[in-house]
Each structure stands twice: as C-alpha cells, then as structure tokens.
N, C-alpha and C positions, 0 to 999 in steps of 0.2 A: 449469308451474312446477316445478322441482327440489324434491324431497323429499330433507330432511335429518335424518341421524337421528341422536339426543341424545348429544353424546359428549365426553369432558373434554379430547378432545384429536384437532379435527376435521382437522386437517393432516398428523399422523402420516405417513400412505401419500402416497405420489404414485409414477403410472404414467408410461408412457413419451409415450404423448397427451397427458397434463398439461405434460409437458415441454417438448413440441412448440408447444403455447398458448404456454407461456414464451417462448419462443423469440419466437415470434411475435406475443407483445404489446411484449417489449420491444426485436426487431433489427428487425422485420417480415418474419419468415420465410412464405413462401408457405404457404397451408391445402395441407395435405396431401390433397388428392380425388383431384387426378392424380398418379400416380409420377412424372410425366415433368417437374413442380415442384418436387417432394420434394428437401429439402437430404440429399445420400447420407447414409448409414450412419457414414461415417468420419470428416464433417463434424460429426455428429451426436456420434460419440464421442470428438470433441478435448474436446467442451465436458464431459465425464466430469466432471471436478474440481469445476468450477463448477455442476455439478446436485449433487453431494454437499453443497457450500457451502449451496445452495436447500433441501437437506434440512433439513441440521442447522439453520436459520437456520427454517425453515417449523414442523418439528416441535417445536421450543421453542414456540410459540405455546400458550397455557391461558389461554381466556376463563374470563371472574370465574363465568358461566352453563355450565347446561350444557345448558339449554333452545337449538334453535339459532336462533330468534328472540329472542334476547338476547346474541347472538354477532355478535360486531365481523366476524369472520370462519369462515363455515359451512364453506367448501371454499374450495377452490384458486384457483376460479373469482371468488371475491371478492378476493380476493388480486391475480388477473389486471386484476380489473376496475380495484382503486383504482391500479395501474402505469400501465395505460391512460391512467386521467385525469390521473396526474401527468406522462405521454410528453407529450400534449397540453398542461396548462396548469401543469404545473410551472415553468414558465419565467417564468411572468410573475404566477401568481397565489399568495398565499402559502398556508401550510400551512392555517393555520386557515377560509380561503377555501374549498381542495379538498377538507377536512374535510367543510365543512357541505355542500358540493357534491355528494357521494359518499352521506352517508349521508341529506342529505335526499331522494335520488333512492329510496333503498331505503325509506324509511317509506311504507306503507301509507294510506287514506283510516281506516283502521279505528284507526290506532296515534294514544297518546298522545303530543302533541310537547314539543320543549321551546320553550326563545322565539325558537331558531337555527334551529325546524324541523326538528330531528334525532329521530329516534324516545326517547323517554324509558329503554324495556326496554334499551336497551343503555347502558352505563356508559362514562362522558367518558374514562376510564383506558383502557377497553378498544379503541374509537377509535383513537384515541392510539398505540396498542399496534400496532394495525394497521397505519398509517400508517408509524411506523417501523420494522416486518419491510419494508414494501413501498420506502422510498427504499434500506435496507441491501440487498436484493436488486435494486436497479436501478445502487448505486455501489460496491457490495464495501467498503462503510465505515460501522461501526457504529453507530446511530443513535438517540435519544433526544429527548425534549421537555423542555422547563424542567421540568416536572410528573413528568419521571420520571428525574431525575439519579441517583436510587440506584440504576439498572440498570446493569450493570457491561460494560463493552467486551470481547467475548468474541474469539476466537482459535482455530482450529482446527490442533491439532496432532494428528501422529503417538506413538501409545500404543506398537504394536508394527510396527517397523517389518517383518518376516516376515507378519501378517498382514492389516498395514493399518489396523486401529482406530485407529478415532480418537476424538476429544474436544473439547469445548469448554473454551478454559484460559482466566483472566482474564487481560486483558494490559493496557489500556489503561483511561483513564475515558470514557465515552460522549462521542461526538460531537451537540454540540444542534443541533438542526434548532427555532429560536425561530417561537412563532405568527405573527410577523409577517414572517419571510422567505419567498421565496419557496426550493424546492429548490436551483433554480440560485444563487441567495445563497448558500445555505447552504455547499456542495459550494465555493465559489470563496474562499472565507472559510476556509472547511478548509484549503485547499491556497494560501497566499497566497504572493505572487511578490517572492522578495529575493532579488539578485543579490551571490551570492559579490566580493568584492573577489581575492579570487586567481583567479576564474573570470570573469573581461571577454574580452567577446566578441573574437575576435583577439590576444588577449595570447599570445605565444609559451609563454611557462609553460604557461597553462593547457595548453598541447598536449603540453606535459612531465609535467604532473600526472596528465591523463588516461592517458598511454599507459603508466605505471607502475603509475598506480590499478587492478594486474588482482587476478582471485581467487587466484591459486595466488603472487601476493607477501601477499596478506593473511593467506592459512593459512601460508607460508614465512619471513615476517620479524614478522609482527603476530602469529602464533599466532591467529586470528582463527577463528571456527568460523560456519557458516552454518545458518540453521535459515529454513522456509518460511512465511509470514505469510499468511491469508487479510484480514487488514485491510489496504488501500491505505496510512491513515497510518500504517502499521506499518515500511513500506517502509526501510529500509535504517538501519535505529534500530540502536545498536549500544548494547548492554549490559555497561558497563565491568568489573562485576566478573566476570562468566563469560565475556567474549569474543564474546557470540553478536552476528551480525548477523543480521536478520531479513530476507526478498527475497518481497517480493510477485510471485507468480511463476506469475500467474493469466494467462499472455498470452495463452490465447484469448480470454479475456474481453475485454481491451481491442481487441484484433484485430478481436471480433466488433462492439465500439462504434465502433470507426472506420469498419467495411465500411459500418454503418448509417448514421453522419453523414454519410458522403461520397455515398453516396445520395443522402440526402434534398437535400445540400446542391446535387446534379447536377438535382435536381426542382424548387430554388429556382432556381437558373442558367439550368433550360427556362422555367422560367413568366415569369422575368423576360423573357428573350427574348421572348417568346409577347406582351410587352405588357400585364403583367395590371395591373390598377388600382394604383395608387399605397399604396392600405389594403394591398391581399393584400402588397404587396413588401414595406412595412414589419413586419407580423407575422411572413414569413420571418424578414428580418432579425433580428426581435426572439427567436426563438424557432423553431424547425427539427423539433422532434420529439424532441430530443436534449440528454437532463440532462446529461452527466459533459463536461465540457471537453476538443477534442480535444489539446491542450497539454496538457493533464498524462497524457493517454494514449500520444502521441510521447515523452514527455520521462523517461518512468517504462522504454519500450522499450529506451530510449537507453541509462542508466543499466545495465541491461542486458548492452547492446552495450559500456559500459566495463569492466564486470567482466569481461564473457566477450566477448573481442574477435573480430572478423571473422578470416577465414583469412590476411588481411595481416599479421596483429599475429606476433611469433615468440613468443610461449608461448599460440599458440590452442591447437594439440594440449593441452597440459597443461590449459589452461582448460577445455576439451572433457568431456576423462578426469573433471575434478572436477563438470562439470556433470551429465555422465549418470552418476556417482556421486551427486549431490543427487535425481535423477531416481529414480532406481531404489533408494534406501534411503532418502529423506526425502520421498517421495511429493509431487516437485513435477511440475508440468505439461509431458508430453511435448513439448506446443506449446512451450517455451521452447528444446526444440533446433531452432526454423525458424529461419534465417536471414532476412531479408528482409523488407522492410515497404512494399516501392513497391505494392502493390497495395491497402493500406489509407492511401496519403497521395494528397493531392491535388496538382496542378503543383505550386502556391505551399511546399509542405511540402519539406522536403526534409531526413534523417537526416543525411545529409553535411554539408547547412549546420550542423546543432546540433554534431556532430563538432569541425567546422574550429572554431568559433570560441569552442567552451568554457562557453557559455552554460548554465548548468540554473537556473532559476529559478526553480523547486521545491524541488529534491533537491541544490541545489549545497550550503549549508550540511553536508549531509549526508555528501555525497561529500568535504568538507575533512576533516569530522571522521576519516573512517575513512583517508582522506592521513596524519593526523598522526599516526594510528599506525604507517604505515610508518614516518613520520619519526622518531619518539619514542614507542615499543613499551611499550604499560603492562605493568608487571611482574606476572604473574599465580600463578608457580610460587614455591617457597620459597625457593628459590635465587635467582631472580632479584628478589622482593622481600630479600632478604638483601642482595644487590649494590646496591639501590637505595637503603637505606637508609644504605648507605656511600658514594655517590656522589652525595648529594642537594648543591646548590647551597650549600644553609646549612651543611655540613660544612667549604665551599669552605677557607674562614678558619682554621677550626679545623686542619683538614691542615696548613696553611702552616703558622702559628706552631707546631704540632707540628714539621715538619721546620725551622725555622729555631731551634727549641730543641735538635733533635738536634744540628744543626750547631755551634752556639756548646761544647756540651759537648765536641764532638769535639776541637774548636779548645781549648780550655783543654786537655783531656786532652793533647793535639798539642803544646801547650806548654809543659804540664809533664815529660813525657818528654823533649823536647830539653831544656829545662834540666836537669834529670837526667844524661842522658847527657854534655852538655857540665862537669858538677861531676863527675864519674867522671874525662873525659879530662883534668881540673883536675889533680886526685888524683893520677894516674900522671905526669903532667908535672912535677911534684914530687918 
C-alpha cells in the first residue's frame, strides 16, 4: 500500500512516469518496460503544452484535509484511477453513479460509511472536486457540479511572453457536469450541433465564405488580434470591444484523441468480425472507451485549416508567417504547424468532405460572426469610432434634409442674384 504523506497540496509535483501513466490511462499508451513500445521522445514532447495544462489544472487542487485519508485525492495516481473509471463507464453511467463507484472502491472494512457507501473522512465537496480536475483533464473543458457553480472557468494565458510564465485568468462561467448525466451527455450538450443557414452543406457561398474567412484578412481588414485559449469552448469567441479572438490550439491533444478512438473503434470492427455475442457489439456500440466526440475534434481541426489554409489557398505563406508568429510569442502548440490529418481519420471521415460542403455544426455560428467583421469592421480606434458615429444609418435622414436645406437656400440665393442682376440690366436699359 502507497504511503502518503500529509500535505495541503498533494499534486503540486508531477514527474515525467506520472506523465507517462497519463498518457496511458487516457490514449492507452503502451507501459514503458520495453524501449522497443515506448512512444519516442518527440512524441512525448509534442504533448509539452498539454502536460503544462495537467500541471496547472492538477496543482490547483487543495483538499478541505490535510490528513491524506480524508483527501478526495492523495497522488496523481487517484487522479489516474478516477479517469480510468470514467474511460470505461463514462459513457453510459452518470456522474453521481462513477462517484459512488470510485470512492466506494477506496473505503476501507475499518472506515466510517455514509448511506451511498462512500467513506465519511472525506467531504461530498471534496469528491466533487475531484471528479471535475479529472473530466477537465480528459476534455480540456472546464468543469464544475451544480454544488459548485461559484468556481469560476479558468484560462491559461501568457504573462511574459520572453520567458514563458504563465497563468490562470478567468474567462468563462464553469461548465456543469449535472449528478444525473452521464460525461458523454454532458461533453455533447456543451458543444450542441446548429447548422449555420449561410453554412449549408454544398451551398456555393459557403465556399466563398470560407475561402476569404483567412487570418491575415482578419488582422488586415477586421483588425482582429489572436490570443491562445486552453478551454475548447473558448474556441474562436471573439471579444468585441478588444478585438481578441481566442484559438484553441491544443492540436496534439485532439490528434492524440483521435489516434485513440480510431483504435479502439478498429478493436470494435475486429471483434464484430470475430462474431462476438450480440451483448459485447451492443456495449461497443454504446460506448468505445472514448469521452470527447470525434466530430467536434475534426471539426475544431477544420476550423483551423480555415483560418490558416492548406498550400492551395494564395495567402498560405502570409497565413504561415502569422501562425509561427502565434507559435513562437503566444506560446501556442508547435503541433498546430502539421498539416494533415489522414492518419487520425477513419475511411468514412474525410477533411475535404467538411471543406467542400461548408458544414461546421459546432463552430459555424462562430466562423459567421468573425465573417461579419470582414463584412462590417467594428470600429475600435478613435477615429474610426469618430467616422462611425457620423455614418450610422439613423444619421441616414438627417444628412438628406441637411443637404436638401443647403440646396433650397442656394436656389433662393441663385434667385435672388439673377433678379438682381436682371433690375441692374433694367437700370442701364433705361
């Protein structure tokens, strides 16, 4: 049995084996015994970013105790464990279910229970607490219970961009993860599916919208500024009075979620072959091993591939220049300069289909709004709120009868000089 020793803040540290477990509870990376399994070195440092995230997201953690059997979570290793259960029955069982599931597993013959069979020394907040580090570190989306809405949806930005610090900033209000859904509810309820009406699949437009929709018209006609988001629904939010757009721009991560589904789902496709009982196909079906939707992990790549277009598009080079600018002073994911995604989709997937036919059924709303800034640029500088406030629609009226009152005066003026002049030529004809 692991000895734990009393501390207010038992997740602070984490080594590069802890990491490895991560890996491995939640892609199912091979145990590292033999080198000749081991995911290399380079594989290991794409996901850089995203073990920073697992830091700052782990080391926040401060159980109510500081005894470690009154701790929702002693080490890393519980942490691992409650991911595990949710990999498994996240899908199908709800939160309050895998709750009791988890920590009635951990109570002792010797502990005090309560009536759910959960040890008593540990507190329902702290639980709680746990459960939501462990879905925010399985979906890179911040997470909270009905019981604890005043936790506020954190955001990890760049303090100095020279030495890299960083931060947790408030951005958003937590995402509820309710006692009676299950993860997978929860995660598809976050991200629900409404199809833009300028974005129909096949509509000619939309393939006009997308191909103008790049970064370097957003910073060149929108004045639009780009900043990096570790929260998914953070994803391409545009904040009107400062201009920022936010770009969740964790792509190994989703990379790394795909390699995983497409897996397991090649494991569901052998078994089915194989003839397995009717039970095993339908729990595939129901559930794979795999919480986050692969749809909104294509469709988020995509999104992507609009702003910063393939080598076909003619302002790739410029879109390039401004990404490994984003790269290299806003500390986003070097994995966002790979190209290519055919080896995390399956046959039926395919990036070009979502391409040709304009489809985002996530992120389309989203992609319009920052469209109609190309279209209709919000005024941000003094100047051009000066210009705006003299070009506004309700002026329309006022301008007119302004010029058609110039006019009438000019015309009397216009006609009293010729009368004039014509009582002059009076005069002298006389």
């Amino acid at each position: 049995m692991a000895v734990h020793t009393p501390t207010a803040y038992p997740l602070r540290s984490v080594n590069k084996g802890e990491l490895e477990q991560l890996c491995q509870v939640l892609w199912g990376w091979p145990q590292c015994q033999d080198p000749t399994h081991c995911f290399s070195d380079d594989h290991f440092h794409r996901l850089s970013l995203f073990f920073d995230f697992y830091k700052q997201v782990s080391s926040s953690y401060v159980p109510d105790f500081f005894d470690p059997d009154d701790q929702a979570l002693r080490s890393h290793q519980d942490l691992f464990d409650i991911i595990s259960l949710l990999r498994d029955f996240g899908g199908h069982s709800t939160r309050e279910d895998c709750r009791k599931m988890y920590f009635w597993g951990r109570a002792s013959e010797d502990d005090i229970k309560k009536d759910d069979g959960t040890p008593c020394n540990i507190p329902l907040a702290d639980q709680e607490r746990a459960f939501n580090i462990a879905a925010t570190v399985m979906t890179m989306v911040r997470t909270s219970s009905l019981n604890d809405l005043a936790t506020p949806s954190f955001d990890i930005i760049t303090l100095d961009e020279e030495q890299g610090r960083t931060m947790l900033q408030d951005v958003t209000g937590p995402f509820v993860w309710r006692l009676e859904q299950t993860l997978l509810e929860a995660v598809v309820d976050t991200f629900p599916s409404r199809l833009h009406p300028s974005l129909q699949p096949g509509d000619p437009q939309s393939k006009t919208i997308l191909h103008e929709l790049t970064a370097i018209n957003l910073t060149k006609i929108a004045k639009l500024k780009f900043m990096g988001t570790s929260d998914l629904r953070n994803h391409l939010r545009l904040d009107p009075v400062s201009g920022t757009v936010r770009i969740f721009h964790h792509t190994s991560f989703l990379k790394q979620h795909l390699l995983s589904s497409k897996r397991d789902i090649k494991k569901q496709e052998h078994n089915l072959a194989a003839n397995l009982d009717s039970t095993s196909s339908s729990h595939f079906q129901q559930h794979d091993g795999f919480i986050f939707p692969r749809s909104i992990a294509l469709e988020t790549l995509q999104t992507l591939n609009v702003l910063f277009p393939p080598p076909s598009h003619p302002q790739f080079h410029q879109c390039q220049s401004l990404l490994r600018g984003l790269v290299a002073k806003s500390t986003f994911d070097p994995d966002i300069l790979r190209f290519g995604t055919t080896a995390y989709q399956l046959p039926s997937e395919s990036m070009g289909k979502i391409n040709s036919s304009g489809s985002f059924p996530t992120w389309g709303t989203r992609l319009m709004t920052l469209y109609s800034e190309l279209e209709d640029p919000t005024p941000r500088s003094i100047l051009d709120n000066w210009l705006e406030r003299r070009s506004k629609s309700r002026h329309v009226m006022m301008v007119t009868l302004v010029g058609v009152t110039v006019a009438v005066l000019l015309g009397v003026l216009s006609l009293g000089v010729s009368i004039f002049q014509a009582w002059i030529s009076w005069q002298e004809w006389k």
